[in-house]
C-alpha positions as CSV (number, residue, x, y, z in Angstrom):
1,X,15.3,36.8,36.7
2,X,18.1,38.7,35.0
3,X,21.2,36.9,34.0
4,X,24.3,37.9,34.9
5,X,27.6,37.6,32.9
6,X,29.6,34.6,33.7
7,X,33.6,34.1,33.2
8,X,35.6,30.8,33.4
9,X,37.9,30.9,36.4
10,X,40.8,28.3,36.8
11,X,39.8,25.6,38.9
12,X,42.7,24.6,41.2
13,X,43.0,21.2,41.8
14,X,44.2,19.8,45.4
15,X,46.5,16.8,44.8
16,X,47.5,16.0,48.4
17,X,47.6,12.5,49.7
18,X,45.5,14.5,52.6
19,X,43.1,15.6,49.7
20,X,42.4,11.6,49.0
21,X,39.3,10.1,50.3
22,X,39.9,6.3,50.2
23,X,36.9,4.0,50.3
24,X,36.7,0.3,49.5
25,X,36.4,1.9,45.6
26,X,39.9,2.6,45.7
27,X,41.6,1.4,48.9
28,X,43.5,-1.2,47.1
29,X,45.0,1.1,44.3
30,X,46.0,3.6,47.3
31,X,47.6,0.9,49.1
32,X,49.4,0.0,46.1
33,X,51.1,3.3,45.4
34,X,52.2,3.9,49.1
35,X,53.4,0.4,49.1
36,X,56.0,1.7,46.6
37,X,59.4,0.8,46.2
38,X,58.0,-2.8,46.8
39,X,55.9,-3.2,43.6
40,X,56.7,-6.0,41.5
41,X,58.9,-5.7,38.7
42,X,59.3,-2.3,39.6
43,X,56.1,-0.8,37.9
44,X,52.5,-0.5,38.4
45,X,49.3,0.7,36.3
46,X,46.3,2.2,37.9
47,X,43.3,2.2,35.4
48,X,40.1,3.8,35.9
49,X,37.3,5.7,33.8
50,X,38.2,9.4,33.8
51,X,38.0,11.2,37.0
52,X,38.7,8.6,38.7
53,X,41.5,9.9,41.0
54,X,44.3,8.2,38.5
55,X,45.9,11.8,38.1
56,X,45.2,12.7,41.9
57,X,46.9,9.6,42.8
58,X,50.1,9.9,39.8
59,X,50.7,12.7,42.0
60,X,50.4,11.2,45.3
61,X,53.3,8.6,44.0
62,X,55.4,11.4,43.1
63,X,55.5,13.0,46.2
64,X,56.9,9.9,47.6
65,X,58.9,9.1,45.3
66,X,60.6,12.6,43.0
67,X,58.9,10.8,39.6
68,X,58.8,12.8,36.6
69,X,55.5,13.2,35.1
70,X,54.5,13.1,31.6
71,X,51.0,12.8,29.3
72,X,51.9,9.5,27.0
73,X,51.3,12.0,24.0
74,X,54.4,13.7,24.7
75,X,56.2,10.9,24.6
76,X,57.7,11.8,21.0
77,X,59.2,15.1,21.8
78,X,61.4,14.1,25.4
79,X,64.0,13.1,25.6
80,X,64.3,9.5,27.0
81,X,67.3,8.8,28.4
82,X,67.2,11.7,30.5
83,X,63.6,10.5,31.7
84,X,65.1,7.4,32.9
85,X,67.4,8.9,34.8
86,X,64.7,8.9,37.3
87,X,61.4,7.4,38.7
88,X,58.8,8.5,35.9
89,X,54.7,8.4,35.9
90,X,53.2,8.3,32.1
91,X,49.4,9.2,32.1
92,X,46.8,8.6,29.4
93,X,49.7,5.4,28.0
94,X,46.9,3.5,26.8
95,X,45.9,6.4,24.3
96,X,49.5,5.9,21.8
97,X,48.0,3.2,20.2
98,X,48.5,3.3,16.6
99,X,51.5,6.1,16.7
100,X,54.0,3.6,16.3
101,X,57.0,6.2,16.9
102,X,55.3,6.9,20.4
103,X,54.4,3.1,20.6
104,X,58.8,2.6,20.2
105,X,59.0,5.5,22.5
106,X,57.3,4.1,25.8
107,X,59.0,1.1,25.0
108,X,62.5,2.4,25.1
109,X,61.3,4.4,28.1
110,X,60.5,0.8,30.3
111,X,62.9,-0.4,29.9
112,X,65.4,2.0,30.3
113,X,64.0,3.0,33.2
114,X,63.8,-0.5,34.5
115,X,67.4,-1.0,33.9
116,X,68.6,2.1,35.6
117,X,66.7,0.7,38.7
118,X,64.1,3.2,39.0
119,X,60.4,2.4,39.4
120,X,57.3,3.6,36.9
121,X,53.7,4.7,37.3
122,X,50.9,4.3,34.0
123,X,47.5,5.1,34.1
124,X,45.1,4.4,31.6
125,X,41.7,4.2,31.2
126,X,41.5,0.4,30.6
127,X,43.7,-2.4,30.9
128,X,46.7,-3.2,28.5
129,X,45.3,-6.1,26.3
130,X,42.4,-3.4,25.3
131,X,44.7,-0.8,24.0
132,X,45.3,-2.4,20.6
133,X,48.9,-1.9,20.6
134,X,50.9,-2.6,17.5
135,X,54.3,-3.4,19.0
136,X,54.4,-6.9,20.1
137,X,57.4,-6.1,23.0
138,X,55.4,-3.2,24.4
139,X,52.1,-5.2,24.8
140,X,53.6,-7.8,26.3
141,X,55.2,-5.6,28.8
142,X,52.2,-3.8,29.6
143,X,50.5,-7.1,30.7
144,X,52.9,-8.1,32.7
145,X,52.4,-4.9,34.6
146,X,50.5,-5.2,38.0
147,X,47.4,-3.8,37.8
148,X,45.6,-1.7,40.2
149,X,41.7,-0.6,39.7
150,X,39.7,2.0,40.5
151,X,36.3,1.0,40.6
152,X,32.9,2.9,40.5
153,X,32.4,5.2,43.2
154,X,30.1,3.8,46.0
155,X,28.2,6.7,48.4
156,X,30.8,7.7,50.4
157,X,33.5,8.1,47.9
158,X,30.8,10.0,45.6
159,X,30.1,12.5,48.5
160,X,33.7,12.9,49.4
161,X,34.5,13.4,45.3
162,X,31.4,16.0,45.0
163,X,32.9,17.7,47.8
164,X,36.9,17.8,46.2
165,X,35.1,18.8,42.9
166,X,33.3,21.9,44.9
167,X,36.2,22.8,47.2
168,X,38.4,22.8,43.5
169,X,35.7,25.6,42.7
170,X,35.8,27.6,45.5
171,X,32.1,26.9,46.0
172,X,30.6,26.2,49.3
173,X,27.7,23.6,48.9
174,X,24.4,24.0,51.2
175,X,24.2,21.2,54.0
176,X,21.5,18.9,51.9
177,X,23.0,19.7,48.9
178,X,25.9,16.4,48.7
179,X,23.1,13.8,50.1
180,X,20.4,15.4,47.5
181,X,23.0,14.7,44.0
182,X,24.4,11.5,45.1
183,X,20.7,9.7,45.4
184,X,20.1,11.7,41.5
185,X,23.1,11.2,39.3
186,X,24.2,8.8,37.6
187,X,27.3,6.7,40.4
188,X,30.3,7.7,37.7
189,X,33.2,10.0,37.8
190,X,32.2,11.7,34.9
191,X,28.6,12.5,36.1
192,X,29.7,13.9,39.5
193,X,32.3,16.0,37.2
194,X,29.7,17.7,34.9
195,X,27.0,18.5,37.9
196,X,29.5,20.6,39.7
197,X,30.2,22.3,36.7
198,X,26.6,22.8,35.7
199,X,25.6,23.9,39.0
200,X,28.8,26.4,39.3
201,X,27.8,27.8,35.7
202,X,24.2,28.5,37.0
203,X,24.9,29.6,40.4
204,X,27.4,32.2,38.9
205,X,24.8,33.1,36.1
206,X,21.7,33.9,38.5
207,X,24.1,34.9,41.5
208,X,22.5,32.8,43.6
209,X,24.1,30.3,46.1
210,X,24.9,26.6,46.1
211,X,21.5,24.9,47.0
212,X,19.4,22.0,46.7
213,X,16.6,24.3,44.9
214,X,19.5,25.1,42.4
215,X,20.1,21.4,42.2
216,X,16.4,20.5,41.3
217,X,16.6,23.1,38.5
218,X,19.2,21.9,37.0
219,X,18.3,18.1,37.4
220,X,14.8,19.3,35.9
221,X,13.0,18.2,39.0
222,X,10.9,21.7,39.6
């Protein structure tokens, strides 16, 4: 069968609360964020392997609460005070380690933003005393930051992610399709992420639909 020419179009995230499946994976890390302005301390770190909603649910929090967002890698370029003028999220904090000016700046940013009276959202991948962080001050507040999880997904949550990942596409699954990857792939974030995109690659590149036949190619199971 003749291949067709494929292109890379954007895929358009949905970052709703609506657009949030919550299972026991997660439901404690969701009922976390909307328990905001009551966090302790003011501040709260979700960690979670990638994929694991820790963006999705950044964005949740700012919804309710007109945060500022920011990758932790930009953290040398803004300008702080200004940033603490507000409620801020910083993603990706734990991957400073070792750039001690953006180490300094994340530290300056807590606790300015503390003592304004604002609140502040991290996400990482793993928790604080795994980053390797070089200034004391700033590892110590880190682990003194409550920690939410979000786990590995169980069947539901897989499903429902399979489906976001699709629906982000634009691609319309066949009915047996969802059930037929969860029992295959590997129960991770990043596995559900790269069988969408393999399957939207090869559905676009032999113009055929979103099947389980599709599927079994892919997964080498024909």
């Amino acid at each position: 069968m003749a291949r067709q020419l494929s292109f890379e179009l954007p895929v358009r995230q949905a970052l709703g609360r609506e657009d949030f499946f919550v299972s026991p994976a997660n439901a404690a890390a969701v009922g976390l964020v909307e328990a905001w302005p009551e966090w302790p301390s003011n501040k709260l770190l979700l960690t979670g392997a990638q994929g694991s909603g820790k963006t999705h649910l950044a964005h949740v929090w700012v919804a309710l609460s007109g945060a500022a967002i920011l990758k932790a890698s930009d953290l040398n370029t803004s300008d702080i005070p200004a940033l603490a003028r507000h409620p801020v999220v910083v993603e990706n904090a734990d991957r400073i380690t070792g750039d001690a000016q953006a180490e300094e700046a994340l530290f300056h940013l807590h606790n300015l933003v503390l003592a304004e009276g604002h609140s502040m959202l991290l996400t990482a991948r793993t928790p604080p005393k795994r980053w390797g962080l070089t200034l004391p001050d700033l590892a110590s507040r880190m682990q003194g930051t409550t920690q939410a999880d979000l786990e590995a997904p169980d069947d539901a949550l897989l499903s429902a992610l399979l489906m976001k990942l699709m629906a982000d596409r634009q691609l319309l699954p066949a009915a047996n399709l969802i059930p037929y990857l969860v029992r295959r792939i590997d129960r991770s974030f990043a596995a559900a992420q790269t069988i969408v995109a393999q399957l939207d690659a090869e559905a676009l590149a032999r113009n055929v639909p979103m099947s389980r036949a599709l599927a079994a190619d892919v997964l080498g199971e024909n």
